[in-house]
ZAPA-628335 format. One line per 3 residues: number of its first residue (from 1); their letters; for each residue x, y, z of N, C-alpha, C. Coordinates in steps of 0.2 Angstrom, whole numbers. Example, Ala and Ser with C-alpha at 12.3 -4.5 7.8 and 13.67 -1.06 7.14 Angstrom:
% residues 2
1> as> 66,-28,39,62,-22,39,66,-16,39 ~ 64,-11,35,68,-5,36,64,0,39
***
This chain:
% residues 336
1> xxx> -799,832,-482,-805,834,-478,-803,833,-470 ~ -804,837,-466,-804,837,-458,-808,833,-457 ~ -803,829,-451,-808,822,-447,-808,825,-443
4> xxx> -811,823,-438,-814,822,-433,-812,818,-426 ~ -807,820,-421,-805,815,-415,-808,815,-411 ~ -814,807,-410,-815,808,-405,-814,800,-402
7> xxx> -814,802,-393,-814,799,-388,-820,792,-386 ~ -820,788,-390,-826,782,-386,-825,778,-380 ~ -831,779,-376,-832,774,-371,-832,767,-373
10> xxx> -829,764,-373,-828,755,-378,-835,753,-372 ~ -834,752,-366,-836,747,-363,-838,751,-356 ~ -845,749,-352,-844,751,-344,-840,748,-342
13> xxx> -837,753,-337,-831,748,-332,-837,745,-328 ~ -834,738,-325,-836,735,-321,-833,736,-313 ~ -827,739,-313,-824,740,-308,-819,748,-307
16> xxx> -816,749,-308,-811,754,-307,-810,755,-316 ~ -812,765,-316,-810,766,-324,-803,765,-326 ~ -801,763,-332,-795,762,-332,-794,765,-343
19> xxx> -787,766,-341,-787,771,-348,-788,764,-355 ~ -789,756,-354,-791,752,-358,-799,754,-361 ~ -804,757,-356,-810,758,-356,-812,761,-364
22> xxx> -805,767,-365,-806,770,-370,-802,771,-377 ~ -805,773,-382,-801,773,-388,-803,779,-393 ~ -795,782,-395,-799,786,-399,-796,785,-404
25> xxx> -801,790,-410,-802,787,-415,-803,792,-421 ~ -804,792,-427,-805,797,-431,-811,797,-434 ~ -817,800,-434,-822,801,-438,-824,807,-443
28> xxx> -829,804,-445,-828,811,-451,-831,816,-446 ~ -829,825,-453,-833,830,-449,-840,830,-450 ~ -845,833,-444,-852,831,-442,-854,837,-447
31> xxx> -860,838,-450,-861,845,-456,-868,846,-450 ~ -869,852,-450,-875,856,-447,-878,854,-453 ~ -886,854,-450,-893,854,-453,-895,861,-451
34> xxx> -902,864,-454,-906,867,-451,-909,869,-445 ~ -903,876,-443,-905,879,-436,-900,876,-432 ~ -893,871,-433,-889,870,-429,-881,873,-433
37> xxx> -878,872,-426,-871,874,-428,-867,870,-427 ~ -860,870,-430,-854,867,-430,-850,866,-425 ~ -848,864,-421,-844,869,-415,-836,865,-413
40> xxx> -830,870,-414,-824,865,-412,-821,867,-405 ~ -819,863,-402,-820,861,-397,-813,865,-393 ~ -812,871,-388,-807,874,-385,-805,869,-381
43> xxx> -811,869,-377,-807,866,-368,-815,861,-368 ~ -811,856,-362,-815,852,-359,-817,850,-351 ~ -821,852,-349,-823,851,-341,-822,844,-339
46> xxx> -818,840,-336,-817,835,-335,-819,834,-327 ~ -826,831,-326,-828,830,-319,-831,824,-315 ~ -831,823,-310,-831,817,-307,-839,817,-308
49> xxx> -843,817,-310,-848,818,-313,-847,812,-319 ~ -843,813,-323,-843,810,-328,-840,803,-330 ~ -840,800,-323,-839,794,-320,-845,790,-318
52> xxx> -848,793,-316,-855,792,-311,-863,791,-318 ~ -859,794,-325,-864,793,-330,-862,788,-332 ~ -856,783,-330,-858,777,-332,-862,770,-329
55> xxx> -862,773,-322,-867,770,-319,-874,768,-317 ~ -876,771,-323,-883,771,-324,-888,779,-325 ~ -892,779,-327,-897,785,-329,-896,788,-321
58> xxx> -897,795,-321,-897,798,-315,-903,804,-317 ~ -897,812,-317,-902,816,-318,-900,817,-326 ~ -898,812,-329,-894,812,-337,-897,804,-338
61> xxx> -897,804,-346,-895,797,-346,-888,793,-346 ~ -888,787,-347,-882,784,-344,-878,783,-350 ~ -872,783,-349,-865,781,-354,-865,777,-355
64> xxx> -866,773,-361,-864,765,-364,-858,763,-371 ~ -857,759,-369,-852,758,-374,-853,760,-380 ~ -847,760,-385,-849,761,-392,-849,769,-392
67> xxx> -851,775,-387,-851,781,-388,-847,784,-387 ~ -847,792,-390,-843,795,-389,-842,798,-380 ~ -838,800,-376,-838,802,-370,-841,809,-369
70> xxx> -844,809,-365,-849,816,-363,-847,822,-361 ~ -846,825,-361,-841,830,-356,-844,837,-360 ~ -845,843,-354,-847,850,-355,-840,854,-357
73> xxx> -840,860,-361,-833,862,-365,-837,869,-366 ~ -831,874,-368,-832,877,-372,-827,876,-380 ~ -831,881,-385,-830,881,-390,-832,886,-393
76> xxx> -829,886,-402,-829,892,-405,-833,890,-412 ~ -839,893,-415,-845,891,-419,-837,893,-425 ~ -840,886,-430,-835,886,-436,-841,884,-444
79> xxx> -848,884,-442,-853,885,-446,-858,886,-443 ~ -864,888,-445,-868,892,-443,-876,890,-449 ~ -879,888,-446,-884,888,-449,-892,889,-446
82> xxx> -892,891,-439,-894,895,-434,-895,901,-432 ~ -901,906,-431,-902,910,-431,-899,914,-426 ~ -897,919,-424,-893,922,-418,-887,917,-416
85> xxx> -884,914,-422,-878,913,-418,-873,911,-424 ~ -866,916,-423,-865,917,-430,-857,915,-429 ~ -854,913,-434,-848,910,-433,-843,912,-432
88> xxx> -838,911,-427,-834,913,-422,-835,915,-417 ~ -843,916,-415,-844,914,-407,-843,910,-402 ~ -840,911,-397,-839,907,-391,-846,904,-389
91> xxx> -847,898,-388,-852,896,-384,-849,889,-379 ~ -854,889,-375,-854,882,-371,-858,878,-371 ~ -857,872,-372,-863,866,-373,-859,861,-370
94> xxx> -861,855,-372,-859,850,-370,-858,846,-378 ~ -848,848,-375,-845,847,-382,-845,840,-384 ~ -844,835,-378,-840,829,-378,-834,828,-380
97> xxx> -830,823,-380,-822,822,-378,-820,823,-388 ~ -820,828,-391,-821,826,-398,-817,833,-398 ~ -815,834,-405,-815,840,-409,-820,845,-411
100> xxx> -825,840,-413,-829,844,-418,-836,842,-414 ~ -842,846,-414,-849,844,-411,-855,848,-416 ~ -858,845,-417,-865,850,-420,-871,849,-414
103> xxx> -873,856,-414,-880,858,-409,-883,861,-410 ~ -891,859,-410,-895,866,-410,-892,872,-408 ~ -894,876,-412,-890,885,-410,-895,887,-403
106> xxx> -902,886,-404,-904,887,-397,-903,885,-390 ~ -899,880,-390,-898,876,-384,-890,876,-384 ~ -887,881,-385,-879,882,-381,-879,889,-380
109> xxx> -877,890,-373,-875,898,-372,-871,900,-374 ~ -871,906,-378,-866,913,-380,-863,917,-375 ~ -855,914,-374,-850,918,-371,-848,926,-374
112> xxx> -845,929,-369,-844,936,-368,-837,934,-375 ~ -837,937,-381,-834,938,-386,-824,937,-384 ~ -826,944,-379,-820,948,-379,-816,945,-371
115> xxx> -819,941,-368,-816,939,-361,-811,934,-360 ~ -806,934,-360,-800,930,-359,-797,930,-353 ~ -796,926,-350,-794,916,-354,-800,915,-353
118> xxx> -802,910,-358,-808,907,-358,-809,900,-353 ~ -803,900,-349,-805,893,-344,-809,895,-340 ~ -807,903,-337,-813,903,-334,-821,903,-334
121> xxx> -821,902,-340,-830,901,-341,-830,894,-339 ~ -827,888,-338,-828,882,-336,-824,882,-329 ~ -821,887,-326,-818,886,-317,-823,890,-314
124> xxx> -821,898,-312,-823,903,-308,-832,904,-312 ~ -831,906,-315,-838,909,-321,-841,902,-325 ~ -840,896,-323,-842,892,-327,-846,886,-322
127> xxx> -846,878,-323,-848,874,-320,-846,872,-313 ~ -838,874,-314,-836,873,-306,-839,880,-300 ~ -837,886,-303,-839,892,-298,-847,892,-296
130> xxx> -850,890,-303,-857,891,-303,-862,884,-298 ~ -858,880,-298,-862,874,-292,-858,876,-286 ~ -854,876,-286,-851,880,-279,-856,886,-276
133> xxx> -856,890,-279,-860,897,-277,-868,895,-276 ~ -870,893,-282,-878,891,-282,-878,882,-274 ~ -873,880,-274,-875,875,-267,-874,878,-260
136> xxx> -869,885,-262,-868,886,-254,-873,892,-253 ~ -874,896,-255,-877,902,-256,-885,900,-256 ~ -888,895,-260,-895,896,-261,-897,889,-258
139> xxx> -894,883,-256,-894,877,-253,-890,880,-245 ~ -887,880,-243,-882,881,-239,-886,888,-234 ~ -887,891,-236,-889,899,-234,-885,900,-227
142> xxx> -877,900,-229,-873,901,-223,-876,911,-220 ~ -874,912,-214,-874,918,-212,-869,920,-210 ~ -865,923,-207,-861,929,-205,-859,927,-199
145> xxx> -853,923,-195,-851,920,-192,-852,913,-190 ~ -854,908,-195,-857,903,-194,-851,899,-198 ~ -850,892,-198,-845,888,-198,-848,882,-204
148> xxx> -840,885,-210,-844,881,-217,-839,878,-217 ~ -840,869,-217,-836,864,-218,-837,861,-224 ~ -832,860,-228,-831,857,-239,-826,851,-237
151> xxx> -830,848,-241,-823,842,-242,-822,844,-249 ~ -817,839,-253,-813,839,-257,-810,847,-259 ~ -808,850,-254,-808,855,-253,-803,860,-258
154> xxx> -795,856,-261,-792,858,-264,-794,855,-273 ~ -803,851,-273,-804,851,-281,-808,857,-283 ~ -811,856,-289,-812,860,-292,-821,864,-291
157> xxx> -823,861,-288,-829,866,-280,-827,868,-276 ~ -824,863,-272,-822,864,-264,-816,870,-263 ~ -815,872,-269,-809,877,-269,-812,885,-267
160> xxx> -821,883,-272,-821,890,-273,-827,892,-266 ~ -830,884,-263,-835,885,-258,-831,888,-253 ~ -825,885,-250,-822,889,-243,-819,897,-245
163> xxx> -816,900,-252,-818,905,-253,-823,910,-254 ~ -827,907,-255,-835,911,-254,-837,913,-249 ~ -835,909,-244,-839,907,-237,-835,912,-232
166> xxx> -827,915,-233,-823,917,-230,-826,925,-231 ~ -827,927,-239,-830,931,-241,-837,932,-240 ~ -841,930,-236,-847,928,-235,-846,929,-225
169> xxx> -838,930,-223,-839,931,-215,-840,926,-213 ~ -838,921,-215,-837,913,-212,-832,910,-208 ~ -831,904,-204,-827,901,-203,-825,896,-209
172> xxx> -821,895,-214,-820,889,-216,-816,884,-217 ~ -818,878,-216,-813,873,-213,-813,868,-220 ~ -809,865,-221,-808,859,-227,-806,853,-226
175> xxx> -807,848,-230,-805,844,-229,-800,842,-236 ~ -795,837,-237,-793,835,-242,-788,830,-240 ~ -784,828,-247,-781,823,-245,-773,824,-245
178> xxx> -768,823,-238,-763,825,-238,-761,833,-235 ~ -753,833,-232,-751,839,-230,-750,845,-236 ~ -749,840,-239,-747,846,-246,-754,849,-248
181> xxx> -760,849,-250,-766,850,-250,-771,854,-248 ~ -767,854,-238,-769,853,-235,-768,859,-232 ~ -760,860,-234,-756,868,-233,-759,872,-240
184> xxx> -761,869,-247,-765,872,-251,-768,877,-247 ~ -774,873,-248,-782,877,-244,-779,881,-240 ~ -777,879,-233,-776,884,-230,-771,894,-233
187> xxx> -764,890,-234,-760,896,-236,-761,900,-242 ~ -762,896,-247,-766,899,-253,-773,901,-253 ~ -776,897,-252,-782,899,-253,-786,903,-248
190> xxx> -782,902,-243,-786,907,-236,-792,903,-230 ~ -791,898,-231,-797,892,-227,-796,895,-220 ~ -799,894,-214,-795,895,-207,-792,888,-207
193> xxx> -792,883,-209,-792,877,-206,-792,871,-211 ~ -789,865,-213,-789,860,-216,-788,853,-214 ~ -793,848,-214,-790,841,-210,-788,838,-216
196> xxx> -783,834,-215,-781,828,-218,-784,821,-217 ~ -790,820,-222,-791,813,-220,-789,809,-219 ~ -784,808,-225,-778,802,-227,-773,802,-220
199> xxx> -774,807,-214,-769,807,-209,-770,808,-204 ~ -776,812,-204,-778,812,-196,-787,810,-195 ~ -787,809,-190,-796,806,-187,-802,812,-189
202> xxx> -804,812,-196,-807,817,-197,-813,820,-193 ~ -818,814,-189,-822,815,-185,-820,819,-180 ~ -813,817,-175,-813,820,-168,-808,826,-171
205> xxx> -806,827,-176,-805,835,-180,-807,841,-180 ~ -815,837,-183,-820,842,-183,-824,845,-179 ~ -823,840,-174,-824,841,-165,-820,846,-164
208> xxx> -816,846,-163,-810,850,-161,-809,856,-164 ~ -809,857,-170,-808,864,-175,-815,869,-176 ~ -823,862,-173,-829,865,-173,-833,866,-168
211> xxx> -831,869,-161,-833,865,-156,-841,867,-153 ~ -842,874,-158,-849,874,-158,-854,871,-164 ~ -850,864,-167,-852,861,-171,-855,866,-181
214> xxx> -854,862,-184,-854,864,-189,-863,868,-192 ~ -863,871,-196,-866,876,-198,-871,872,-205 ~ -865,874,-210,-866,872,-217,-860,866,-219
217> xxx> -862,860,-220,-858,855,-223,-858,855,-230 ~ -854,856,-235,-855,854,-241,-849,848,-245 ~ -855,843,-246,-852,836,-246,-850,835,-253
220> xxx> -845,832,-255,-841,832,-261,-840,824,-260 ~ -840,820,-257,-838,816,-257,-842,807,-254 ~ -846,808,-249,-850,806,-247,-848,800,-240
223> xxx> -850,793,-240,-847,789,-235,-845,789,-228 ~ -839,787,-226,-837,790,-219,-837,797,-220 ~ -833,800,-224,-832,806,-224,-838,812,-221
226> xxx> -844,811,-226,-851,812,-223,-853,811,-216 ~ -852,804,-212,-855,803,-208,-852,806,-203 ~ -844,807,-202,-842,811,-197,-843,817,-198
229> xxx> -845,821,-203,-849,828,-203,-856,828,-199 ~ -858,824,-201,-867,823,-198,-864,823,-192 ~ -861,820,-185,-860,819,-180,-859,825,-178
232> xxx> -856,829,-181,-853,835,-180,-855,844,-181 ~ -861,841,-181,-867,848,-184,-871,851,-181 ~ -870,858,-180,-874,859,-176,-882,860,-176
235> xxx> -887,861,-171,-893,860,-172,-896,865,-178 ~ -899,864,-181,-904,865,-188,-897,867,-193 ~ -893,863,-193,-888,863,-198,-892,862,-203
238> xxx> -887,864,-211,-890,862,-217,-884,858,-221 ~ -885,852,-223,-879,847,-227,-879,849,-236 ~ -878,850,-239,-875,853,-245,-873,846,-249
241> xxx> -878,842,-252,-876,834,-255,-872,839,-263 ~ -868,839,-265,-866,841,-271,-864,834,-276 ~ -859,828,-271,-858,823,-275,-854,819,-271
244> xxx> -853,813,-274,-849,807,-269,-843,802,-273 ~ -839,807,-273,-833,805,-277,-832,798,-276 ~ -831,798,-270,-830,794,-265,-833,785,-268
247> xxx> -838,787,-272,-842,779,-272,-844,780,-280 ~ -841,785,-285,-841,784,-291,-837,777,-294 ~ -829,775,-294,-826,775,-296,-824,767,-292
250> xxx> -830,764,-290,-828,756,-287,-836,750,-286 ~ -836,747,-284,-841,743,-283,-844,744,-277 ~ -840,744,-272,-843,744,-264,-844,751,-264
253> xxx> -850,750,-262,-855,755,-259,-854,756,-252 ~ -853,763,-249,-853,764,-243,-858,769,-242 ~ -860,769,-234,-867,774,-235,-865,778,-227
256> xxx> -866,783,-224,-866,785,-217,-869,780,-213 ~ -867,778,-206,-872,777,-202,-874,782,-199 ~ -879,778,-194,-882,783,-189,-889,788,-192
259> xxx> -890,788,-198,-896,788,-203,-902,785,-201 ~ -908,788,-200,-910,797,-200,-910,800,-194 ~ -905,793,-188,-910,796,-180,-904,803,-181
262> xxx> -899,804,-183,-894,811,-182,-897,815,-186 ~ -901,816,-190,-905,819,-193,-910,823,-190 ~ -913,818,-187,-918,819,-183,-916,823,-175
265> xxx> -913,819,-171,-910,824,-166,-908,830,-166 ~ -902,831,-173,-899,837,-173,-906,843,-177 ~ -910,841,-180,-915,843,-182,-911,845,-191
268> xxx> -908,842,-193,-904,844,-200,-908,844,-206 ~ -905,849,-209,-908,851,-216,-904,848,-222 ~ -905,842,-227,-900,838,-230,-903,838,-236
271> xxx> -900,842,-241,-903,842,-248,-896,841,-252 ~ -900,840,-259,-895,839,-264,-898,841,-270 ~ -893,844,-274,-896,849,-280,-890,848,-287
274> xxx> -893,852,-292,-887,850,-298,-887,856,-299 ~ -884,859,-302,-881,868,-304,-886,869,-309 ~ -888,865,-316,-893,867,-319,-900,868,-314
277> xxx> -901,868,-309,-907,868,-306,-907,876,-305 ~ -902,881,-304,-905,887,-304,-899,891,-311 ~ -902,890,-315,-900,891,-322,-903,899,-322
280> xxx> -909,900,-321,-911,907,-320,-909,911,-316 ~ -905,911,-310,-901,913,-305,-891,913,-310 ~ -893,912,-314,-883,911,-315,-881,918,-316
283> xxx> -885,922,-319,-884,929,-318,-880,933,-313 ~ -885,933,-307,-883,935,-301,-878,929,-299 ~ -875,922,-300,-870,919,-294,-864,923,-299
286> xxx> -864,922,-306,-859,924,-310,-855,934,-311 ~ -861,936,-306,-861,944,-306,-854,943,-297 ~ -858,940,-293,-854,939,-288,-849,937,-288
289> xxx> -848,931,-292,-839,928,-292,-836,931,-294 ~ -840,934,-301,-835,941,-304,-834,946,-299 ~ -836,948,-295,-836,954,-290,-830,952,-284
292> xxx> -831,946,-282,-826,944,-277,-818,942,-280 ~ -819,939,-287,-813,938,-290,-809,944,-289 ~ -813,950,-294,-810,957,-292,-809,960,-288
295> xxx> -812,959,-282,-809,962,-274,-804,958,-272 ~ -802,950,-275,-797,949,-271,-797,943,-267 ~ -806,941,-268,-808,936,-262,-807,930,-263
298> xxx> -806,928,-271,-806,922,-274,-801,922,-278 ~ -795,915,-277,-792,915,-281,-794,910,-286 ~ -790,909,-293,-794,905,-297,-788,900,-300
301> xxx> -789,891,-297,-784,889,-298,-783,883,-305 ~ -784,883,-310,-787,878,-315,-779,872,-316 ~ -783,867,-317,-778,861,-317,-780,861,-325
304> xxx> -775,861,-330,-775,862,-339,-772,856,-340 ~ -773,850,-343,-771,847,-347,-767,847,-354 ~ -765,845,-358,-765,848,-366,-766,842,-369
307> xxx> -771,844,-373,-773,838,-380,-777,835,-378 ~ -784,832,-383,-787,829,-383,-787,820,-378 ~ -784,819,-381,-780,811,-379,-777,812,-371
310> xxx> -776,818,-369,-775,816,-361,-782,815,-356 ~ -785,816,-361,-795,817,-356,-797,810,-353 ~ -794,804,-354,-795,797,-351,-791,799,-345
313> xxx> -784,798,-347,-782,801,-340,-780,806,-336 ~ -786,813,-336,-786,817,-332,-791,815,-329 ~ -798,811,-331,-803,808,-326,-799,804,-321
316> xxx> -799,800,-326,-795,793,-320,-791,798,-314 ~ -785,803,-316,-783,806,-311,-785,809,-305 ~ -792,813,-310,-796,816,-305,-800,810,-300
319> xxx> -801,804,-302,-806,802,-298,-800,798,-291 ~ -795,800,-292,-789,796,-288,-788,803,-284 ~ -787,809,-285,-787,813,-283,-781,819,-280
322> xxx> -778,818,-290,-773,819,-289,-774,826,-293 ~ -778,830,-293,-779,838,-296,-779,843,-292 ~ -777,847,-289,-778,855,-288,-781,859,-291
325> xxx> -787,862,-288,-790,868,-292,-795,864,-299 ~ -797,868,-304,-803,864,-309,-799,862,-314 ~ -799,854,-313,-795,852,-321,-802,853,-326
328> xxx> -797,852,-333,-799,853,-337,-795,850,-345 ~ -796,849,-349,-793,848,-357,-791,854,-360 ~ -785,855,-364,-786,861,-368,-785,857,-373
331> xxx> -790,859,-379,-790,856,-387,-788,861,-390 ~ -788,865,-391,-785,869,-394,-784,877,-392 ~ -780,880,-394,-780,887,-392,-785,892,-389
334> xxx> -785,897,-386,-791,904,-385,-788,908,-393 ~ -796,910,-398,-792,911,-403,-794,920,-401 ~ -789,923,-407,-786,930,-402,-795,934,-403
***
């Protein structure tokens, strides 16, 4: 009989994640009931997100010990007892760090059969491209010579937000961590410009590289980092909250000063949104990235792991900030 490997969260960290948190294990295979499917599991989206659900209920419930670990995947239906969805379909759900998953057949979407490689349904076409595009675009509403500042610039958002925005007839500036990174963004990916927080005054930077003050901020990160953006923005700016890497992954809490009188002053626009919020729009963001990828506008840079068991420490690495481009797990092949 096929078992089943999966990854459990033994315990909330109490402080910094560390690969003791987890353990994996062998369980049986899960059998679909009526109207659900089977699903084994290709790849695995591994996101600073998924750190932040063990902190308590958010816009998800919270991750507690004893569970398997959560994570969005694609995968390939290996039974089927659900109507419109037949076996060896590609679908996305939220596989969790496992081999095997069963789902309601209604509640995972059906991938394009014949489109290969499939990482890209979870980088360019998937969760990364698609919160990128749906925060700067429909949050953001940058115009045609206006100044789009991303931090985490060289992860798996912030990669594809400053190519959208160059595509979009933007200034794009980054932020990241390190020269090497930092020449990323810029030579590869085509940024105008990259600070190195880890090296130079990101405040008097962004002074400097944006001296009619910033446009669209889209925040990856949150803290100081944040608050030297606010200082730096220009009047009826709009702030792009996506996430706050920055404060998942420790106890102390850091928050911007200066909150709400630079709000108020600059007259700022400061929302925060999740990617399933325009779930009816993925059409159109997923029609565009395909379009841009195609002219050339967007590169697609994915960080791959192999095998199930490196998934504790591709988080951890991610939350340290040590990936390029959209990690991810690969569990088993794209089958032909």
């Amino acid at each position: 009989m096929t078992t089943n490997r999966q990854i459990l969260l033994l315990e909330q960290p109490k402080g910094a994640l560390e690969e003791s948190h987890y353990e994996l294990r062998d369980g049986p295979l899960p059998e679909p009931g009526d109207g659900e499917i089977l699903v084994r599991t290709l790849l695995i989206s591994i996101d600073a997100a998924n750190r932040a659900w063990m902190q308590g209920a958010t816009y998800r419930k919270e991750m507690t010990g004893g569970s398997v670990m959560e994570g969005y995947g694609v995968g390939q239906v290996v039974e089927s007892k659900a109507e419109g969805v037949a076996v060896g379909d590609i679908v996305a759900c939220e596989v969790g760090w496992q081999d095997y998953s069963v789902h309601l057949g209604r509640r995972v979407v059906k991938l394009p059969h014949d489109y290969r490689p499939l990482s890209h349904f979870i980088s360019i076409l998937g969760i990364a491209g698609l919160t990128a595009w749906h925060g700067l675009m429909t949050v953001g509403r940058p115009e045609a010579g206006e100044t789009v500042l991303v931090s985490a610039a060289a992860g798996s958002v912030g990669q594809y937000v400053g190519q959208i925005a160059k595509a979009k007839d933007c200034t794009a500036i980054g932020i990241a961590g390190g020269p090497e990174k930092c020449a990323f963004v810029t030579d590869e990916l085509g940024f105008d410009a990259c600070i190195d927080y880890k090296g130079e005054h990101v405040r008097k930077r962004i002074a400097e590289l944006a001296p009619g003050g910033v446009n669209v901020y889209f925040d990856n990160v949150g803290a100081d980092i944040l608050e030297a953006a606010l200082f730096n923005m220009a009047e009826r700016g709009r702030v792009v909250c996506c996430g706050a890497i920055s404060q998942y992954d420790t106890t102390e809490m850091a928050s911007p000063r200066g909150l709400p009188g630079v709000i108020v002053f600059k007259r700022l626009r400061m929302e925060g949104f999740i990617v399933t919020d325009f779930y009816n729009d993925n059409d159109k963001a997923i029609a565009d990235l395909a379009a841009m990828h195609a002219a050339g506008q967007i590169k697609v840079v994915e960080d791959v792991l192999e095998g199930l068991e490196q998934a504790p420490r591709g988080l951890i690495g991610l939350l340290a900030g040590d990936n390029v481009g959209k990690r991810m797990i690969r569990v088993a092949p794209d089958p032909d």
